[in-house]
Structures are given as C-alpha cells and as structure tokens.
C-alpha positions as a printed Julia matrix, in Angstrom:
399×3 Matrix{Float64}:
 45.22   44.46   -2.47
 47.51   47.39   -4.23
 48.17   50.46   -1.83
 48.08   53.69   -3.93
 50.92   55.05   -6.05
 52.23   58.06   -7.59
 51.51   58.26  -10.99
 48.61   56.01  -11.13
 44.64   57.42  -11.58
 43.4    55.95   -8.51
 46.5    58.94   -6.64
 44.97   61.68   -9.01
 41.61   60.44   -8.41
 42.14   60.12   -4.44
 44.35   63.39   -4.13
 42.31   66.06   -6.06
 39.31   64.21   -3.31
 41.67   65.04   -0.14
 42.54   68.48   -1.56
 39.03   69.12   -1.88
 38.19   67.72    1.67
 41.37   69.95    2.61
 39.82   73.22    0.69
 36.46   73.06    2.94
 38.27   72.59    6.09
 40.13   75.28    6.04
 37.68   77.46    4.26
 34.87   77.14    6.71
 37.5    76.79    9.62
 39.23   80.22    8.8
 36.3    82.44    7.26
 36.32   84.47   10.07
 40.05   85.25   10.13
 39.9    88.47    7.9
 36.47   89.51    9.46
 38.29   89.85   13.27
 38.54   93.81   12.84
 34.9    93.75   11.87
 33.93   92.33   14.54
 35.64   93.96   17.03
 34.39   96.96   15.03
 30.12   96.1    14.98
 30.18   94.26   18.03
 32.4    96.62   20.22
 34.48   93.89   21.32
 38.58   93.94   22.06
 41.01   92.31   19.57
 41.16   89.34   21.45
 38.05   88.95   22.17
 36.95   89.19   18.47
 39.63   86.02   17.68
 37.53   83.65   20.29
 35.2    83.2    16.54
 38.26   81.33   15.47
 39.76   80.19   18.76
 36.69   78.55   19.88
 36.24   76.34   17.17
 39.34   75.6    16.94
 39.94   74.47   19.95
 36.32   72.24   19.96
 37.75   70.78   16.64
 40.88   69.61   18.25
 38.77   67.5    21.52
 36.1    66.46   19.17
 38.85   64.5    17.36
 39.12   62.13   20.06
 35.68   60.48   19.89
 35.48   60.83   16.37
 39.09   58.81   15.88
 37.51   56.07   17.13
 34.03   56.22   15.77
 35.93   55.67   12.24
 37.27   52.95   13.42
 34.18   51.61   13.7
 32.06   52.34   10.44
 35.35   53.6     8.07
 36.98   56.82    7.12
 35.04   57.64    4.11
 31.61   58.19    5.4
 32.76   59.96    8.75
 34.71   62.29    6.13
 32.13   63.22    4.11
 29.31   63.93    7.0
 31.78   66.35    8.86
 32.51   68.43    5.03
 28.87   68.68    4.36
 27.87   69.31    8.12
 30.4    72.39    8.36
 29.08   73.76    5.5
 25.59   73.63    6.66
 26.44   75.4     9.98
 28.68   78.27    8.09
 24.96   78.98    6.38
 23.51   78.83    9.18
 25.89   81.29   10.91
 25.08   84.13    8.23
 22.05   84.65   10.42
 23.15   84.93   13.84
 21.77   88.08   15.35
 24.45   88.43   17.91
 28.27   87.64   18.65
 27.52   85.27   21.21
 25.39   83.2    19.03
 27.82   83.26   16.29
 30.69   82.26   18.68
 27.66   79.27   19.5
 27.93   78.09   16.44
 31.66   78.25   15.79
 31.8    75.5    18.29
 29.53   73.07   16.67
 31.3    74.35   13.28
 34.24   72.86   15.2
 32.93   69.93   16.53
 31.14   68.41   13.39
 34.31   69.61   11.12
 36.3    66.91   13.37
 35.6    63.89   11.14
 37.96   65.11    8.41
 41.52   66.16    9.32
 42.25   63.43   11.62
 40.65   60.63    9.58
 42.19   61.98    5.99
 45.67   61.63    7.67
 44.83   57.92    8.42
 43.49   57.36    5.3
 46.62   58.44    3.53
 48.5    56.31    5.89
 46.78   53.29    5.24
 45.73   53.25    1.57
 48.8    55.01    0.0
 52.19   53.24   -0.79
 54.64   54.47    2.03
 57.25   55.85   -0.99
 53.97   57.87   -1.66
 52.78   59.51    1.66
 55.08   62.72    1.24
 53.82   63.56   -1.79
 49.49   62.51   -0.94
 50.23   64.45    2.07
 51.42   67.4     0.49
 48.71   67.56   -1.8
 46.27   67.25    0.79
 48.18   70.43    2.76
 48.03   72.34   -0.07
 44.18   72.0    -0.59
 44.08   73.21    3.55
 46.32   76.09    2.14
 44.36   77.1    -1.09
 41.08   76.4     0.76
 42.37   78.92    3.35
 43.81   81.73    1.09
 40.04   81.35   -0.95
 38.48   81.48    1.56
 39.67   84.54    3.18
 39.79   86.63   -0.03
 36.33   85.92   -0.67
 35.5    87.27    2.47
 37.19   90.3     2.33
 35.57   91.23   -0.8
 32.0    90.19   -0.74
 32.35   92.0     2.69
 33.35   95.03    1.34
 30.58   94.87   -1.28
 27.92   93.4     0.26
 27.97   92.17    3.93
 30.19   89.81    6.19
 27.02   87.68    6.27
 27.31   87.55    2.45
 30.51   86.44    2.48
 29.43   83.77    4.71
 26.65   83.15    2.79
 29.27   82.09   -0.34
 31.65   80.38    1.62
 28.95   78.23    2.62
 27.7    77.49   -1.21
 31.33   76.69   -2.26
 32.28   74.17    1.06
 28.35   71.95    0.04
 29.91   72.02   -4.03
 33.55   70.82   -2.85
 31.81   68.54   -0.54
 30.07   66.93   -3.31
 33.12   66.43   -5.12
 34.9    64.86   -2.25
 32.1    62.37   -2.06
 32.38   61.27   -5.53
 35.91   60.97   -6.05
 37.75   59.14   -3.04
 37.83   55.69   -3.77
 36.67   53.4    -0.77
 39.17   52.21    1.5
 40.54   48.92    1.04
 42.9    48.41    3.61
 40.76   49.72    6.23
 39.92   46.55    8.88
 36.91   47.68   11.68
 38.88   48.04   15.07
 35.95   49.01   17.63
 37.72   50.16   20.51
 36.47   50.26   24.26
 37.54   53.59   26.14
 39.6    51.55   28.23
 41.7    50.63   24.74
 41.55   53.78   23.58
 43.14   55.47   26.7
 45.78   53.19   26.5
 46.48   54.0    22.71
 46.18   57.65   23.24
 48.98   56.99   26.35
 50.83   54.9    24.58
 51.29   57.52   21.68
 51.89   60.21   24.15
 55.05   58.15   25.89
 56.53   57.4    22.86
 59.44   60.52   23.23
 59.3    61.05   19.39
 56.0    61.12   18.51
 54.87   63.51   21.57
 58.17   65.45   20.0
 56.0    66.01   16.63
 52.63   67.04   18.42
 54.88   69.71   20.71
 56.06   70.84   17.23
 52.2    70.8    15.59
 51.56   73.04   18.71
 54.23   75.65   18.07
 53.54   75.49   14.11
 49.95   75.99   13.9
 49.82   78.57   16.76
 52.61   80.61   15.43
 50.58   80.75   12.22
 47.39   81.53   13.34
 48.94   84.07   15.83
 50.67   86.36   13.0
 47.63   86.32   10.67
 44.82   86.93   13.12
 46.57   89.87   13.93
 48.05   91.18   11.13
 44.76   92.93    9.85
 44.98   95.28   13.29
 48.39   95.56   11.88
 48.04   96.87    8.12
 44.43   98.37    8.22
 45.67  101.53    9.99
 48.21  103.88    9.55
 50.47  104.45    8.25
 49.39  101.6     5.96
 45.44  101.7     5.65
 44.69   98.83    3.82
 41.04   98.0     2.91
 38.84   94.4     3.95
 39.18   93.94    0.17
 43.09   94.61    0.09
 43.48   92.8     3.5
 41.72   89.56    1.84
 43.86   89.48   -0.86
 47.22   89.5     1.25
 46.16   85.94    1.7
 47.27   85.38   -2.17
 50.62   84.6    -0.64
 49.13   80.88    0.68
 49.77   80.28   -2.86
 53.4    79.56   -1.92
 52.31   77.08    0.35
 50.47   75.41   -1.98
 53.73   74.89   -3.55
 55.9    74.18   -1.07
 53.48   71.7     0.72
 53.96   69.43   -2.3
 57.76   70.37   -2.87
 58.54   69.71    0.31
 57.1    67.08    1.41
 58.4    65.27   -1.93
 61.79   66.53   -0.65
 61.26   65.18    2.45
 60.93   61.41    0.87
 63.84   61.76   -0.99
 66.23   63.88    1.47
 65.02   62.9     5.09
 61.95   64.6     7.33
 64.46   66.15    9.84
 66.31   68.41    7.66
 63.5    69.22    5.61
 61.52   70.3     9.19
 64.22   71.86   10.48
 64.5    74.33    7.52
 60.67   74.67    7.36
 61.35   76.23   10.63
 63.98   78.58    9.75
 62.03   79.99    7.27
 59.01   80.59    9.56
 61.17   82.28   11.6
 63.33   84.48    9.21
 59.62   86.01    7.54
 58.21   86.64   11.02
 61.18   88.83   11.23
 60.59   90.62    8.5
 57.23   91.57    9.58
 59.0    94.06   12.11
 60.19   96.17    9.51
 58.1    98.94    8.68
 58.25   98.22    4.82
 55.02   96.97    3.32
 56.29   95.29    0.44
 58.77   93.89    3.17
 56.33   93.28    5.23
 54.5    90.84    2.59
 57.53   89.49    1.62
 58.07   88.21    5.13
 54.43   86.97    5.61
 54.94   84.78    2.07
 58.55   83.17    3.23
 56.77   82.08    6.99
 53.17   80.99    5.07
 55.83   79.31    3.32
 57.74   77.43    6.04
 54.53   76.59    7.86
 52.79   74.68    5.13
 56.24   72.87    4.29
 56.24   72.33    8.3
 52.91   70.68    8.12
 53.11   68.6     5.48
 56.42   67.05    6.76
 55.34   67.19   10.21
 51.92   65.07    9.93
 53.97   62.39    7.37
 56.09   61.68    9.76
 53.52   60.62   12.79
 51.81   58.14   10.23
 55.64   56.53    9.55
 56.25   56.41   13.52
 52.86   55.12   14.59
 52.89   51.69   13.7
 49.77   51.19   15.48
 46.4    53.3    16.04
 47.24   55.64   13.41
 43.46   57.24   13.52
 44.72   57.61   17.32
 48.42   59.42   16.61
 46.9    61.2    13.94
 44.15   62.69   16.51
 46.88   63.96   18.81
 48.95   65.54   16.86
 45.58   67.41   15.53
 44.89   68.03   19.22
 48.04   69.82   19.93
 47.72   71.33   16.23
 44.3    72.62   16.62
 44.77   73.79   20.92
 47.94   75.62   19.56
 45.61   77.53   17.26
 43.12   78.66   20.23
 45.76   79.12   22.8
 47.78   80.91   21.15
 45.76   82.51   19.08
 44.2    84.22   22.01
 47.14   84.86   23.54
 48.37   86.62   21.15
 45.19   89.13   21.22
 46.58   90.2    24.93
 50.49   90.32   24.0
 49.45   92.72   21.04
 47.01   94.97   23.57
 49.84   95.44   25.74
 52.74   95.47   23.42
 51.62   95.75   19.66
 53.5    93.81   16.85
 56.58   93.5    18.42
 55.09   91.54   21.68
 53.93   89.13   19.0
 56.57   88.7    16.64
 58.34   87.81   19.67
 55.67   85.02   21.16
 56.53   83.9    17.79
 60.06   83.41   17.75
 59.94   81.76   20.58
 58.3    79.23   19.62
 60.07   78.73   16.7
 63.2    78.6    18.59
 61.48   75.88   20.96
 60.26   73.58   17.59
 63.74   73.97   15.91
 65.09   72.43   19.49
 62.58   69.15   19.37
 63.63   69.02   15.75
 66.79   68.4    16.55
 66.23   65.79   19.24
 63.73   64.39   16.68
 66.84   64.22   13.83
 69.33   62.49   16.11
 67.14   59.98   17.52
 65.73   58.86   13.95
 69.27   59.0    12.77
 70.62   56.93   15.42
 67.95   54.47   15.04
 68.51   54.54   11.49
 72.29   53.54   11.62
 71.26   50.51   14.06
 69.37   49.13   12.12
C-alpha cells in the first residue's frame, strides 16, 4: 500500500481535510481569546480570572488526550477525528446560552475534553499515512489551518461582538466549526496503514514512560511547553494592552490584529518544507529567535511597532510548531498516537499554565512583567534546541 505524496490528489485531498480539522480546532478552542476584556468587563472578574475560559479548556484538552490516544488505537483515527470536530462545535452553540461565567467556564471544559480526538490523532495520522519526505510539508499545512482557523476565528468575534453580542459571535463560530466539520468528514481518505493496537493501561503507561525517558523526545515536549505558552501568554493579554490608552483600540479593531496569523499560515508551510530540506534543528532554533526578537518589540510604545513585533513572533511560533510536532513523529518509532499525545500535553498545559500566569505577572507588573515571562522561556527552548541539534547531529554522523 502507497503512503501519501506531495504532488499527488490523494495529499491535496487529505491536506485541505487536516487544514479544515485544524481550522475548527483552533476556532472553537480560541473564540474566547478576544472576548477576555469582555468578560472581565460584564462579569466583574480580574484579568486572570477572565483567561481561566481559555485556560480551562485548554488544559482539559491536553489530559483528555491520553485516553483518547489510545481509544484510536482501537477503532482508527478517522472516526475519533471527526466526532471530537462536530462535538466541539455543538458545545460552542451550546455555550451562547450560558447565563453565567461559571457555567460558561463548565462548558469550556467539556469543549476541551471532546475537542481531544483531533490534534493528537491528526499528528499520527500524518505520521503514518504520509511518505516521510512528505511530513514537513502535510504538517505544515495542517499548522496553518490551526493558524487561519485561529486568526478567523477571533476576528469574527470581535466584530459580530461589537455589532451584535459575544453570544452572537459564538453563535457563528459555532455554524462555521459543524460546515468545516462536514468537510473534514468527506475529504480524508481512510487510513490504510493504520493496524488496531488495543492497549491495556499497563502498556500504555509503559509507552507514555518510555516516550518520556527518551532525552530527545521529552526535549521537544519541554519546547511545545515554552512555545505554546509563550503564545497564548502575549495574545491573551495584549487586548488589556491596546484597548486603553494611549492606544484605544475597539473589539472590532482588536479582532482584526489577529490578521497577522496570516504570516503563520505562511511560514508553517515554508518552514516546515525548509525544515525537510535544511534540517529541523536550525530551522527550530531560528523559529525561536524570531519569537523572541517580536516579543521585544512589543515593549516599544509604537503601535505600528507594536504589530510589527506581534506578526514576526505569530510568525516564529507557527514555524516552531510545525517543525516541532514533525520531528516527534520522525523520533517515535513506536506509539506515535502515544508521543504525539505528550507533546500535546505539554503543548496544551503550557497554554493554561502559563496562560494564567501571565494574568498575575501583568496585575502586578503590566507588559513588561510579561514580555519578560516570555523571554525566558524562549531563552530556555533555544537551550533544549541546542542539546536537541547536537545529539541528532551526532547520531547522524554515526550512522
């Protein structure tokens, strides 16, 4: 049986599926991302506070992904896929209604939990049923769906809020995730490589631990951490940021700052291709450097600087990704669905912890107190990078 290669249908034909399954994940994931001054606005809640609505599901994506790894492995990737896309977009209807912020932070949770079927299982799906000379460039296509999903996603919101409502918005977030969802179904062609591997919880503690002492591969989910919560740390707060003085930006203007995950679209794909071609190490380790350089830019007091800065790091972190999550499926030889989980777990806990962290740091010492939490983790990535580099190298030139 063929594996999947650039330039055939079946890659179009599975790709534009993935980028749709990407689109609603981050779409109904992120939706409340714009709406944090809102809430801490209607329901008299602190900045930090207000980001548990992303934090929360976040973070009950990332353990969800542990059962549903292996559930897959039972019954296949497709259909656990395709019930977790149309089961997130259910609940983001369903949270339109929510007459209070405690129910709405309910059903974050279960958005988070049922949402689990897709990311972990689409990066074992690319693993297994595309041609290893093509995984940089599936998986890049795939990130970029996450980022266009998530830059959609949060200028819809901002505007239908400022016309209508924030349940509205909701409301249409919802109507688009069933649509894509549809799509998704439709177009990814049925795996063919995929073998059922039931595994007991005995076997799948040892895979997880397994995973977790390989030196390299625990390197990668320290580095999902610091990428994903550097990210969501700079753009949850960044609204608190622009919509006051001396900048006063609007929900509708703050929604459409989010244009700039256009770049990552691009350099998702670019990257990643670069990546195959160039070596994952050097193509991380400037994916990095870029992060860092645009969170600096932030601190100046310049908003057309200030945008400039947030497009170079939305940049670096979608390049970041893409490489990032190719590399665990080359390294895990073995229980993919289960390497593929943990670096989502670290990925997705990075998010929440961070996140929320960040909410304090900016109480007590605004933007600065975050662009530093930032930077340090950059700093701390671009280190296991480098580790990362010299180890594949050295194994490399052994062989």
């Amino acid at each position: 049986m063929s594996y999947i290669e650039k330039g055939t249908p079946d890659f179009w034909k599975a790709s534009t599926a993935l980028f749709a399954g990407g689109f609603v994940t981050f779409s109904t994931l992120y939706y409340t991302q714009p709406l944090l001054p809102v809430f801490a606005e209607r329901f008299h809640v602190s900045p930090a506070v207000a980001s548990l609505s992303l934090s929360l599901s976040t973070t009950a994506l990332a353990f969800a992904m542990l059962g549903i790894a292996p559930l897959s492995e039972r019954v296949g990737r497709k259909p656990v896929m395709a019930f977790a896309l149309f089961a997130s977009s259910l609940v983001a209807l369903l949270s339109a209604f929510t007459p209070n912020f405690t129910s709405l932070l309910v059903l974050r949770v279960l958005q988070g939990i049922v949402l689990a079927g897709l990311p972990a299982i689409a990066m074992a799906y690319v693993g297994e049923e595309f041609h290893p000379y093509s995984l940089g460039a599936a998986m890049g296509l795939y990130v970029s769906g996450t980022s266009i999903g998530g830059m959609s996603g949060r200028i819809i919101t901002g505007m239908v809020t400022d016309y209508f409502s924030w349940q509205a918005a909701v409301v249409t977030i919802g109507m688009i995730s069933i649509l894509c969802s549809l799509y998704f179904l439709y177009g990814l062609p049925n795996s063919l490589h995929f073998k059922p591997h039931p595994m007991s919880l005995r076997q799948m503690g040892f895979s997880f631990l397994h995973h977790l002492r390989t030196p390299t591969l625990l390197s990668l989910f320290i580095i999902s951490f610091f990428l994903m919560g550097s990210f969501v740390t700079l753009y949850n707060y960044i609204g608190f940021l622009l919509m006051k003085p001396p900048y006063n930006l609007s929900q509708t203007a703050m929604g459409w700052i989010f244009i700039v995950y256009l770049v990552g679209t691009f350099s998702a794909v670019w990257m990643g291709r670069l990546a195959d071609r160039h070596g994952r190490g050097i193509t991380l380790a400037l994916s990095l450097l870029l992060m860092l350089v645009g969170a600096l830019l932030t601190l100046l007091p310049v908003l057309w600087v200030i945008l400039f800065g947030l497009a170079l790091f939305t940049f670096g972190f979608f390049a970041g990704h893409a490489v990032a999550s190719g590399w665990v499926g080359k390294i895990a030889v073995v229980d993919k669905a289960q390497a593929s989980s943990l670096y989502l777990l670290f990925y997705y806990v990075g998010s929440g912890l961070m996140g929320s962290t960040g909410g304090i740091l900016f109480s007590l010492f605004h933007w600065v107190g975050i662009i530093l939490f930032i930077s340090a983790a950059q700093i701390s990535a671009l280190l296991l990078n480098g580790y990362l580099y010299f180890v594949e190298k050295r194994k490399y030139a052994e062989s």
